[in-house]
N, CA and C of each residue as an Amber inpcrd file, in Angstrom:
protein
   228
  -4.6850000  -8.5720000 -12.4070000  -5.2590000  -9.0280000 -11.1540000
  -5.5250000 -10.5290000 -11.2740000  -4.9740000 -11.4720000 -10.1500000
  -5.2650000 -12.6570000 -10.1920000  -6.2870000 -12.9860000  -9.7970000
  -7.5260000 -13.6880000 -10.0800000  -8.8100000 -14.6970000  -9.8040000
  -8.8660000 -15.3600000  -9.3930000  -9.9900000 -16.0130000  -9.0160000
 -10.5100000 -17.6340000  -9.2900000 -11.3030000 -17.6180000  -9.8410000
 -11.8320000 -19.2300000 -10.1390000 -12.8330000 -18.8050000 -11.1480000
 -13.8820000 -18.5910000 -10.5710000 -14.3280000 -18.8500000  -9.3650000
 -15.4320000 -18.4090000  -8.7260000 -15.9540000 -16.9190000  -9.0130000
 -14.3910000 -16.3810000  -8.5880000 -14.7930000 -14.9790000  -9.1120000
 -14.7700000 -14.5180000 -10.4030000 -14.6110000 -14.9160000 -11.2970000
 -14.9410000 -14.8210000 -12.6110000 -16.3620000 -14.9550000 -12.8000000
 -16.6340000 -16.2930000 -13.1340000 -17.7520000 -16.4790000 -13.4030000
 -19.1430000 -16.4110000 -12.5930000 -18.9790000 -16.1600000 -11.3610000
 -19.9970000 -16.1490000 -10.3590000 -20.1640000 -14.5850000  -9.8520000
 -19.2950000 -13.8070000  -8.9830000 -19.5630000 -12.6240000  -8.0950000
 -19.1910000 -11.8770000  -9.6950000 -18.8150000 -12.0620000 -10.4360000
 -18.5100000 -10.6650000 -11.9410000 -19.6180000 -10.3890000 -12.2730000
 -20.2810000 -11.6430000 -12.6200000 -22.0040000 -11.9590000 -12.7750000
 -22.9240000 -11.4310000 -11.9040000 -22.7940000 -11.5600000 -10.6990000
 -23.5730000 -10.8970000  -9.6520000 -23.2900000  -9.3540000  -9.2220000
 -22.3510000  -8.9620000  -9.8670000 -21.3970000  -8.1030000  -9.3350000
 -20.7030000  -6.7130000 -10.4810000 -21.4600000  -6.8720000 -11.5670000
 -20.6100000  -6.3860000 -12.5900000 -20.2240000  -4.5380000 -12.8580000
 -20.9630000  -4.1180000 -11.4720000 -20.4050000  -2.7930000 -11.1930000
 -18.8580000  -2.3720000 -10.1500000 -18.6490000  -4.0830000 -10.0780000
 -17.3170000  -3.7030000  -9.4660000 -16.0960000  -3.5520000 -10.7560000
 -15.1690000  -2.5980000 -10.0170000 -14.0680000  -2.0490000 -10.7610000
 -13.0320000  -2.7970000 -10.2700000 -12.1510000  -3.3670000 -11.1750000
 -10.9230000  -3.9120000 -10.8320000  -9.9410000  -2.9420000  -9.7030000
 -10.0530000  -1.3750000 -10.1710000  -9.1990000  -0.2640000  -9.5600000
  -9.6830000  -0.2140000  -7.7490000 -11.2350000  -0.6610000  -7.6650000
 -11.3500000  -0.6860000  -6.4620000 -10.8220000  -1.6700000  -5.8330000
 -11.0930000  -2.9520000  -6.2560000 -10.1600000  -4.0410000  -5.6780000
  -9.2580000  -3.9180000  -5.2930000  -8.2460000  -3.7940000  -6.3050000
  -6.8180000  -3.1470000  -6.2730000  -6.7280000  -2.3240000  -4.7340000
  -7.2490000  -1.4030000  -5.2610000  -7.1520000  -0.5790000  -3.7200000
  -7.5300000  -0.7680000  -2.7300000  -8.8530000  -1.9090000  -2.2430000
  -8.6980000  -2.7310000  -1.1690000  -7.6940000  -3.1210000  -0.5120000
  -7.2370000  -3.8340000  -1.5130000  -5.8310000  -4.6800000  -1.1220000
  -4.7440000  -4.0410000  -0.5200000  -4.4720000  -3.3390000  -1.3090000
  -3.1070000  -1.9630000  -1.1840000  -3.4230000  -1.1290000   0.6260000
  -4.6570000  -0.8900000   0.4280000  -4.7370000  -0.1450000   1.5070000
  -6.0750000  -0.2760000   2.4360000  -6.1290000  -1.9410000   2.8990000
  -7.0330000  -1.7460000   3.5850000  -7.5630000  -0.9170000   4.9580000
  -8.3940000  -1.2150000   5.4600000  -8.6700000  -0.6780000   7.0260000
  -8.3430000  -1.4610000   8.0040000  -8.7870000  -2.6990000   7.3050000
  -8.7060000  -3.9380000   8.5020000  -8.5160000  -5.3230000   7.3570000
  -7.7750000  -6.4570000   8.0310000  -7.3750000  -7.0360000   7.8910000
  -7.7890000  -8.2960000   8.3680000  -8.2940000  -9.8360000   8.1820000
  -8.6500000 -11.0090000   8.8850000  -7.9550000 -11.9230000   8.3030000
  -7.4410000 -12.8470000   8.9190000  -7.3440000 -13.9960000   8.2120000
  -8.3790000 -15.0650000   8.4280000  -9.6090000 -16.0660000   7.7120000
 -10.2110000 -16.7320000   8.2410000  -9.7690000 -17.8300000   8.4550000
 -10.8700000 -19.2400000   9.3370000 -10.8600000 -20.0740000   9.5500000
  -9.6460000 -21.2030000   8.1970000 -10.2900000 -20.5770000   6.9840000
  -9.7430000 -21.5940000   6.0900000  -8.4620000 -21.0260000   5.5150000
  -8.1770000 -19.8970000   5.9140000  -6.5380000 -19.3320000   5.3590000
  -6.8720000 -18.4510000   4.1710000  -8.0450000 -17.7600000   3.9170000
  -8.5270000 -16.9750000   3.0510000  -8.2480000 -15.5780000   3.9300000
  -8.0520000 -13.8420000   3.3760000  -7.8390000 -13.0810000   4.0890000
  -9.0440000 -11.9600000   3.6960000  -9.6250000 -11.5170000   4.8960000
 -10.4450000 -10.9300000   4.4360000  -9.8790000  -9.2000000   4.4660000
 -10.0790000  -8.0520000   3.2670000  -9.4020000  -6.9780000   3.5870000
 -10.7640000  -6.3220000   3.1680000 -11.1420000  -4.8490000   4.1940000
 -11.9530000  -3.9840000   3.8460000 -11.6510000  -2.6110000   3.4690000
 -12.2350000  -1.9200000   2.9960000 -11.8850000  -0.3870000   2.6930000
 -12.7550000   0.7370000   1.9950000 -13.1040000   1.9680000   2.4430000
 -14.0440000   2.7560000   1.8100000 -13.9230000   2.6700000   0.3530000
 -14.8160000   2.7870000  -0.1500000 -14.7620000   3.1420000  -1.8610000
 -16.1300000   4.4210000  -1.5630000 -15.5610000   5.4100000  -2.2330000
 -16.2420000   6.4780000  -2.1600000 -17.4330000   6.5990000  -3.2260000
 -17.2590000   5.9760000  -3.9120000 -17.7600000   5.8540000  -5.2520000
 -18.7790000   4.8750000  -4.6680000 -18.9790000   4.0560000  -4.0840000
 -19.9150000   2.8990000  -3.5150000 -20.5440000   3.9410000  -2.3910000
 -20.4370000   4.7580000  -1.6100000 -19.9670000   4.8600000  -0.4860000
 -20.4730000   4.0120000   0.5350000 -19.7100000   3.0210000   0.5840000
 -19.9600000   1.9230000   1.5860000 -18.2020000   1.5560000   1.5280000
 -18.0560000   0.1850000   2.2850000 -17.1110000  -0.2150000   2.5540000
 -17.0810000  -1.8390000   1.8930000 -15.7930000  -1.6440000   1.0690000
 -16.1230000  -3.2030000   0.1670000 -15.2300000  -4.3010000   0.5110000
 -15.5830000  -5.3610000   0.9480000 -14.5240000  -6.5090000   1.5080000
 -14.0810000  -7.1740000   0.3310000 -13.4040000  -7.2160000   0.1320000
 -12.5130000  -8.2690000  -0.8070000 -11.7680000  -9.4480000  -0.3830000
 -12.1550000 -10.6580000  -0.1800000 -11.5750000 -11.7170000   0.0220000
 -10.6920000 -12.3300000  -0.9320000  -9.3600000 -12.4820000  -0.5940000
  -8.5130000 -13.3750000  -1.4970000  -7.7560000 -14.7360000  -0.7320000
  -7.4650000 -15.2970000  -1.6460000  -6.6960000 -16.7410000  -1.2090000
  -5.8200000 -16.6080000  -0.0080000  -4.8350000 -17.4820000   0.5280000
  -4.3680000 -17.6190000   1.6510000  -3.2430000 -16.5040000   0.6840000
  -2.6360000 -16.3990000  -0.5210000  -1.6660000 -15.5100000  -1.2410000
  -1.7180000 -14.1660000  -0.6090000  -3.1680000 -13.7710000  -0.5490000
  -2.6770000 -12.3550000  -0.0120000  -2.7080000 -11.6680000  -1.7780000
  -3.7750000 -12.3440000  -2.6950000  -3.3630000 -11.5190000  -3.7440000
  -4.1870000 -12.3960000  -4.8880000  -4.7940000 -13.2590000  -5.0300000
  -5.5310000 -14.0360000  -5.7190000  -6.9570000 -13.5590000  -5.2270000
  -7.8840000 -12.9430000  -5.8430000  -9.3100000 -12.2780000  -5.2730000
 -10.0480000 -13.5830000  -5.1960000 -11.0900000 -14.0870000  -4.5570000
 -11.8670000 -14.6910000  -4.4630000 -13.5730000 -14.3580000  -4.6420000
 -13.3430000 -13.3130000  -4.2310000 -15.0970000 -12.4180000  -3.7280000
 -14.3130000 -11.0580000  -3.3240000 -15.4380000 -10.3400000  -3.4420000
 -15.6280000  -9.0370000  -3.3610000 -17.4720000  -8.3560000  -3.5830000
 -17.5960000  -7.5730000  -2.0800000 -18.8210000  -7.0860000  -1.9540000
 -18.7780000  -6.0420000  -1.2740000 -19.5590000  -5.0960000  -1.2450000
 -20.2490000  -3.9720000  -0.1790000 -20.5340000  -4.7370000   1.0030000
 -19.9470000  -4.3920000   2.1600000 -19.7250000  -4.8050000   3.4610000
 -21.3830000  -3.8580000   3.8060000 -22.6490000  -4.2580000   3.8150000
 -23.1540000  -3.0320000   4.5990000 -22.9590000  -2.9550000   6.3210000
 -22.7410000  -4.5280000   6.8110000 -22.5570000  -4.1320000   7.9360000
 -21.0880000  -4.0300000   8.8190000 -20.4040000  -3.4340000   7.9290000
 -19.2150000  -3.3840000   9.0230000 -18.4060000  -2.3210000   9.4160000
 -18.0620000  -2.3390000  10.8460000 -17.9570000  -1.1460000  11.1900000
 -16.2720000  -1.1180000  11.2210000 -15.8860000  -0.0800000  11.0940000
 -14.2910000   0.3800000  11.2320000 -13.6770000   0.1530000  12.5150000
């Protein structure tokens, strides 16, 4: 899985119950799809295991993670 270092060293740190496998599967199969303002894409998707819905933001690539969190507020 490709990074940044943001996400390395910052959200891993804040974050260290996330699973690479969930990411992964964000990506692969989100719900919904954004591209933002700055060309970053935002993808969401249940993780059952969270049970919430976790956004994973990656680079304009479509494949470089940036962030990744429990969405609590977003709806399908």
């Amino acid at each position: 899985m490709k990074t940044t270092e943001y996400f390395k060293t910052s959200v891993m740190s804040r974050r260290p119950y996330l699973k690479e496998e969930w990411i992964m599967q964000v990506i692969a199969r989100p719900v919904r799809k954004e591209v933002q303002e700055n060309g970053r894409i935002r993808h969401w998707a249940f993780i059952p295991e969270l049970s919430k819905y976790l956004r994973v933001v990656t680079e304009a690539d479509g494949e470089t993670v940036h962030n990744a969190f429990p969405d609590r507020g977003f709806k399908p």
